[in-house]
C-alpha positions in Angstrom: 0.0 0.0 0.0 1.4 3.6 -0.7 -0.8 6.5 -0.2 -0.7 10.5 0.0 -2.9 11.3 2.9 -4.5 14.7 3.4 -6.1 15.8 6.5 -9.8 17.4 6.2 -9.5 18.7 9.2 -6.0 20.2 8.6 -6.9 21.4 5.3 -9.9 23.1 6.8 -7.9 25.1 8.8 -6.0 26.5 5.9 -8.7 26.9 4.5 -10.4 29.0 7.4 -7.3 30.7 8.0 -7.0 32.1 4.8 -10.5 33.0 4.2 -10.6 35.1 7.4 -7.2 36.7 6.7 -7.9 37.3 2.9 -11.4 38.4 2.4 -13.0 39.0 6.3 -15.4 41.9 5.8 -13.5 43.6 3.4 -15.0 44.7 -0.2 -13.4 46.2 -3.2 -13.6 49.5 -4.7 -16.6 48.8 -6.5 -18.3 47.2 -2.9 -18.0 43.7 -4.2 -16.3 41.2 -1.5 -12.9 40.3 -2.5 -12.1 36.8 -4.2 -10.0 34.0 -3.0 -9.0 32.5 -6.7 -7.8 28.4 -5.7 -4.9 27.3 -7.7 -5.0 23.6 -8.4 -2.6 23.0 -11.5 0.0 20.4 -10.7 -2.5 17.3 -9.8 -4.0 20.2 -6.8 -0.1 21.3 -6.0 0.2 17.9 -5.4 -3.0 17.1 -2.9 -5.0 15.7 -5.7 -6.9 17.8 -8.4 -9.8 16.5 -8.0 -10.0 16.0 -4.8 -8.9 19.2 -3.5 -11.3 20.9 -5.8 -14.6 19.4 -4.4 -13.3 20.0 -1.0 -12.4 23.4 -1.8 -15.9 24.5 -3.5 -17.5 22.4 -0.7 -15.9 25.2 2.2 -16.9 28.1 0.1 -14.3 29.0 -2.4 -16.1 28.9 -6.0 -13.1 30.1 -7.9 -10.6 27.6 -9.2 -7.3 28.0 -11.6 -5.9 25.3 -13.5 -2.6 25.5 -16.5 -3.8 22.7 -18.7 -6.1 21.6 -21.0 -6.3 18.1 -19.4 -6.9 20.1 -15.8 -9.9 21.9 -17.7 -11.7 18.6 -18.7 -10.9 16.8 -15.9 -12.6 19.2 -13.4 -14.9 20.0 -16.0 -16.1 16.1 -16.2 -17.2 17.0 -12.2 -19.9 19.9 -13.1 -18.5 21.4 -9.8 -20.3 24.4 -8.8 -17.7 27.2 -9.9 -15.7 29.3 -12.2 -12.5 27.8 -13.7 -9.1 29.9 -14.8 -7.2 29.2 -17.6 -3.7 30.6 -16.5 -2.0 29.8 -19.6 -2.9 31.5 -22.6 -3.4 29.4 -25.4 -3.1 30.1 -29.7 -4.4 26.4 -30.7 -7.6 27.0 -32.6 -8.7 23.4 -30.9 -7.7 24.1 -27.4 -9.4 27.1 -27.5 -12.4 25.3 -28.7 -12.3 23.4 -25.8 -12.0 25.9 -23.6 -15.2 27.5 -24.8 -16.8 24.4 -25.1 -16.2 24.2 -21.0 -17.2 27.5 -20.6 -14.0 28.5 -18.8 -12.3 32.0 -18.2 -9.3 32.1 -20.8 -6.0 34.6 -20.3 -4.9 36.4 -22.8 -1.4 37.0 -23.5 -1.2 38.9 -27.0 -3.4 40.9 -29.4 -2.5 37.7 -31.8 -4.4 35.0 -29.1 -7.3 37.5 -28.8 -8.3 37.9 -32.5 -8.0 34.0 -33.3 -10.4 33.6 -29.8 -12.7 36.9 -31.2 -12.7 35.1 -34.8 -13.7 31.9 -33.1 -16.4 33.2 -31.3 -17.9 34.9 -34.0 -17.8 31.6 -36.0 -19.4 30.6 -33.6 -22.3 33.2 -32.6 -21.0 32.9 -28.7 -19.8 35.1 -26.0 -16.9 34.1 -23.5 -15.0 35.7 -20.6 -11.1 36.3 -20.5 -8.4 37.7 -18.2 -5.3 39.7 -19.8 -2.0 38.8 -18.4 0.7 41.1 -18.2 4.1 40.6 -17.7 5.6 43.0 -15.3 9.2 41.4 -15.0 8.8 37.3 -15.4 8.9 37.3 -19.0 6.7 34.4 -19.6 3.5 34.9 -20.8 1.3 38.4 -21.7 1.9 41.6 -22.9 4.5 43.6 -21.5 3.4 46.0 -19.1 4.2 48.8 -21.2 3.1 47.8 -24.4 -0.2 50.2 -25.7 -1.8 46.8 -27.3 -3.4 46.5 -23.8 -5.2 49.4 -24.5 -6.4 48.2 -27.4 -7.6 44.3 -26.5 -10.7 46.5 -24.6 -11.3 48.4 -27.6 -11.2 45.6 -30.1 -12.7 43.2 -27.8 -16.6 42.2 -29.1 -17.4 39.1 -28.3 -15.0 38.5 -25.3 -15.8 39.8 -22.8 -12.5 41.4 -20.2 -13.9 40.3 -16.7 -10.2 40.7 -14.9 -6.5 41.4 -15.1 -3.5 39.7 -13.8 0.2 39.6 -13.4 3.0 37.0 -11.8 5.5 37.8 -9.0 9.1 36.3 -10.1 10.7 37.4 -6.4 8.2 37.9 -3.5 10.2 37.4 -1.1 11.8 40.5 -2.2 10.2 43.2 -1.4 11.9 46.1 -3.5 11.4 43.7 -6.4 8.2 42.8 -5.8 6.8 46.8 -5.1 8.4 47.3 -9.0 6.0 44.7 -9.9 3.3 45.6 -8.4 3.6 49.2 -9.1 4.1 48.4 -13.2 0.7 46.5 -12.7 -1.2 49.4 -10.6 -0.1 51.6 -14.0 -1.6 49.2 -16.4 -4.7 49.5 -14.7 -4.6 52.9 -14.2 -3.9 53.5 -17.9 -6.7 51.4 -18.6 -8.9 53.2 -16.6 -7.9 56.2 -18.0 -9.1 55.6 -21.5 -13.0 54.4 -20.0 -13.0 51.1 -19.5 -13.1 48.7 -16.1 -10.2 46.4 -15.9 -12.3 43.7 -13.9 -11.2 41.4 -11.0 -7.5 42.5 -10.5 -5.3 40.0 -9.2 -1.0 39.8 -8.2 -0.6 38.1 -5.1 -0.3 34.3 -4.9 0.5 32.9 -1.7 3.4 34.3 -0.5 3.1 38.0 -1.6 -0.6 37.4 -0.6 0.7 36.9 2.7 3.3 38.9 3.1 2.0 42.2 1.8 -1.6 42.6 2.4 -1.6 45.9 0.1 -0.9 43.9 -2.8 -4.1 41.6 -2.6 -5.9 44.2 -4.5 -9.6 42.4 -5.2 -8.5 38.8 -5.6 -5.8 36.4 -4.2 -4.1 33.4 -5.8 -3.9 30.9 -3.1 -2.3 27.3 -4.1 1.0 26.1 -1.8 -1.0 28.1 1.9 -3.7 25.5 1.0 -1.2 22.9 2.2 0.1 25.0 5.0 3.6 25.3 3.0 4.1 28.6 3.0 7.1 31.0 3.5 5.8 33.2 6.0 6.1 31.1 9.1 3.8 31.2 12.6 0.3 32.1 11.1 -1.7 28.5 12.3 -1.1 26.8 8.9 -1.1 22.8 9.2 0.8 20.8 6.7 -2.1 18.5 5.0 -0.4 15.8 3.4 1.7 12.9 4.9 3.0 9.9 3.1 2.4 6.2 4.0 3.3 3.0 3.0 4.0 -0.8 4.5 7.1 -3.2 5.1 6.9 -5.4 2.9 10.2 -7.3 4.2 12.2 -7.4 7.3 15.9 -9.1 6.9 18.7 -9.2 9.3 22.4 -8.7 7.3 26.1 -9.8 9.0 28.7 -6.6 9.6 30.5 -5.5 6.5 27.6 -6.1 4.3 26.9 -3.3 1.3 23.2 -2.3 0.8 21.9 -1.0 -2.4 23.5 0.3 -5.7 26.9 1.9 -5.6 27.8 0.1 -2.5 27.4 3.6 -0.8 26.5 1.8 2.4 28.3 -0.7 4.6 27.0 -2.0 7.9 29.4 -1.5 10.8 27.9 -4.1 12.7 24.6 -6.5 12.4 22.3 -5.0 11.3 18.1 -5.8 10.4 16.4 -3.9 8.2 13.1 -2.8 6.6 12.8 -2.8 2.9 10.4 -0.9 1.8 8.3 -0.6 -1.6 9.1 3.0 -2.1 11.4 5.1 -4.0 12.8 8.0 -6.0 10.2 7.4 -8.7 7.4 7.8 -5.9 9.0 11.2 -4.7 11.7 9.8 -2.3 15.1 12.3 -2.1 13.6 14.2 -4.8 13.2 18.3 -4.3 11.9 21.2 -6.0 15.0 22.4 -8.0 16.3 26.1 -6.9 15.2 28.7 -9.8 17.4 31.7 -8.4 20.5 31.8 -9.1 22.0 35.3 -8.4 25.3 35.9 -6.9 23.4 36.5 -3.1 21.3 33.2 -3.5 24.5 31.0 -4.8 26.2 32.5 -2.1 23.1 31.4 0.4 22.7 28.0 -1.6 26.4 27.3 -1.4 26.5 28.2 2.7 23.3 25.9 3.1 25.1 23.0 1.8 28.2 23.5 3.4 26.4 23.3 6.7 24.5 20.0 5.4 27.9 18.6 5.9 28.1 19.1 9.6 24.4 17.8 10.7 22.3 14.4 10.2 20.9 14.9 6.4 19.7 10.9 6.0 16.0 10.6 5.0 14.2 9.4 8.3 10.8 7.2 8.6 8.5 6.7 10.9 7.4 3.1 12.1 5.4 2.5 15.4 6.0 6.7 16.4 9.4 6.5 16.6 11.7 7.5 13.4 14.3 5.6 12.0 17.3 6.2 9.1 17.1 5.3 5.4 20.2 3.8 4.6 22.1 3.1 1.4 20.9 4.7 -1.7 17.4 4.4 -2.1 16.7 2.5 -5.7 13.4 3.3 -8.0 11.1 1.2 -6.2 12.6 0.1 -3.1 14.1 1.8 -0.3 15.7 0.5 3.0 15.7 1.3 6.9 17.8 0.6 9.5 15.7 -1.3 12.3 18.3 -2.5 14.4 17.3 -2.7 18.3 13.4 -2.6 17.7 12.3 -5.9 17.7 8.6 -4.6 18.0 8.1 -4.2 14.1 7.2 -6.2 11.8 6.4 -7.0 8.2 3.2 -5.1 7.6 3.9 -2.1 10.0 2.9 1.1 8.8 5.6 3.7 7.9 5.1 7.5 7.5 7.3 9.7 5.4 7.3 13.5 5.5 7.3 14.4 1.9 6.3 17.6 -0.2 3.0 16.7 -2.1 4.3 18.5 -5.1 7.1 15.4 -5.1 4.9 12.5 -5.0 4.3 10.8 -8.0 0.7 11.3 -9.4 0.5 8.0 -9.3 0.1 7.6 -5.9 -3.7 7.4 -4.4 -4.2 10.7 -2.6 -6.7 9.9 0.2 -8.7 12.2 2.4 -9.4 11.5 5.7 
């Protein structure tokens, strides 16, 4: 048995927890009670996609944002009671198809994207609803914040209707950087403004900046990793949600000098019994999120954080009946093993809990809610 399992009750919490700090009592500019928009690209950030989202719309957020097309029909396929994002623009004349077909909000990222949609819908006789995406310093998708085509997607928009506005933070934990951002997008809108028309829900912030600087929330949040209680901004009653679990499935006892697993990286110093386990790097074992900074200041940090890995216990640790024990030896594709020795309590069978990121564990593994 291997299983992701989330907490309801944990999750909840989040849940609650951001609701209250997010939204409250306040309203926009217009009067209209600000939005909590629920990222769940990346199989729910890793909690499930489909699970996540019914629990999500179940505790009151009807506002969901997905990256793919196979996201789209798969919540889609669920007739859940709520609005659903498309983040990433799309220019396939079949996608987009799709996407009206599901009646979804589509982002769009360039005057090109909007005229094949406008053509579309006029082909069609139908109306839909899109967000435009600026770039304000990621350069990935939408129009660069100072590019006058903005402008113009409200004028030449007919059948598409502009219901919001949106921009990505590359840095948000830095806050100089971030302000730049933020103030580039606060221009876009003002411009837009300016020339008569209403920009819509307007929305920056994902988690962290969302929780970091409550200015920035502006009328709508992006909330995806705080659902898991993962976040960067440390003491505000968050509860990780999601724990990994799987069995023994064999229990051996090996002589001293004895290597374990490939490479030979391992060799008991004494006798030694041990767990194997039916896990392993292709499940999301001594995998990690990759760093995507790589300034002088954060190889300087990266480089001091490993040098200090060298001087504490890094071994992957498990546990079996409450108490944890190491992973030892390189742990293989499927398989993985533990050191045991001196607990004569366990036993094939036993239950074993890892603490892993969801956003590592395979998608193949059952996510279970509890």
């Amino acid at each position: 048995m291997k299983v992701l399992e989330i907490s309801k009750k944990d999750l909840k919490n989040n849940i609650d927890i951001i609701k209250n700090m997010m939204i409250g009592n306040e309203t926009d500019d217009n009067g209209q009670k600000k939005q909590i928009i629920a990222v769940v690209k990346s199989n729910g950030m890793g909690i499930g996609l489909i699970e996540e989202s019914k629990f999500l719309v179940e505790n009151g957020i009807t506002f969901l944002a997905v990256a793919t097309i196979d996201e789209v029909l798969a919540l889609s396929n669920e007739k859940l009671d709520c609005k659903i994002l498309m983040l990433s623009p799309v220019s396939n004349e079949n996608d987009i198809k799709i996407l009206l077909d599901n009646k979804v909000t589509l982002t769009i990222g360039s005057m090109e994207e909007l005229e094949k949609v406008e053509k579309i819908l006029e082909e069609r006789n139908e109306e839909a609803q899109c967000h435009i995406k600026v770039d304000t310093g990621l350069a990935r998708y939408g129009f660069l914040y100072d590019d006058t085509a903005i402008i113009d997607c409200f004028e030449k928009a007919k059948r598409l209707k502009i219901t919001g506005m949106f921009t990505h933070c590359s840095k948000p934990t830095d806050e100089k950087w971030t302000r730049k951002q933020f103030n580039r997008f606060l221009d876009v809108v003002a411009g837009v403004k300016a020339s008569g028309y209403n920009p819509g829900l307007l929305h920056l912030a994902s988690s962290t900046p969302a929780l970091k600087y409550p200015d920035m929330r502006l009328n709508a949040v992006r909330i995806g990793s705080a659902f898991q209680g993962r976040t960067m901004v440390k003491n505000l009653g968050f509860k990780p949600v999601g724990v990994f679990k799987t069995n023994i499935e064999e229990i051996k006892t090996l002589p001293k000098g004895y290597n374990i697993s490939y490479g030979n990286s391992y060799t008991t110093k004494k006798q030694t019994r041990v767990a194997i386990l039916p896990v392993g790097y292709r499940d999301g074992l001594f995998m990690d999120k990759h760093r995507d900074t790589f300034s002088f200041i954060d190889n300087i940090v990266a480089t001091l954080m490993e040098f200090k890995k060298i001087f504490k216990d890094n071994s992957l640790k498990v546990k079996i009946n409450g108490k944890e024990y190491k992973v030892v030896g390189r742990v293989g594709m499927y398989h993985s093993v533990v050191d045991i020795t001196g607990a004569d309590d366990i036993k094939v069978g036993d239950e074993v809990v890892f603490n892993l990121h969801p956003l590592l564990v395979s998608d193949n593994i059952k996510r279970e809610y509890n």
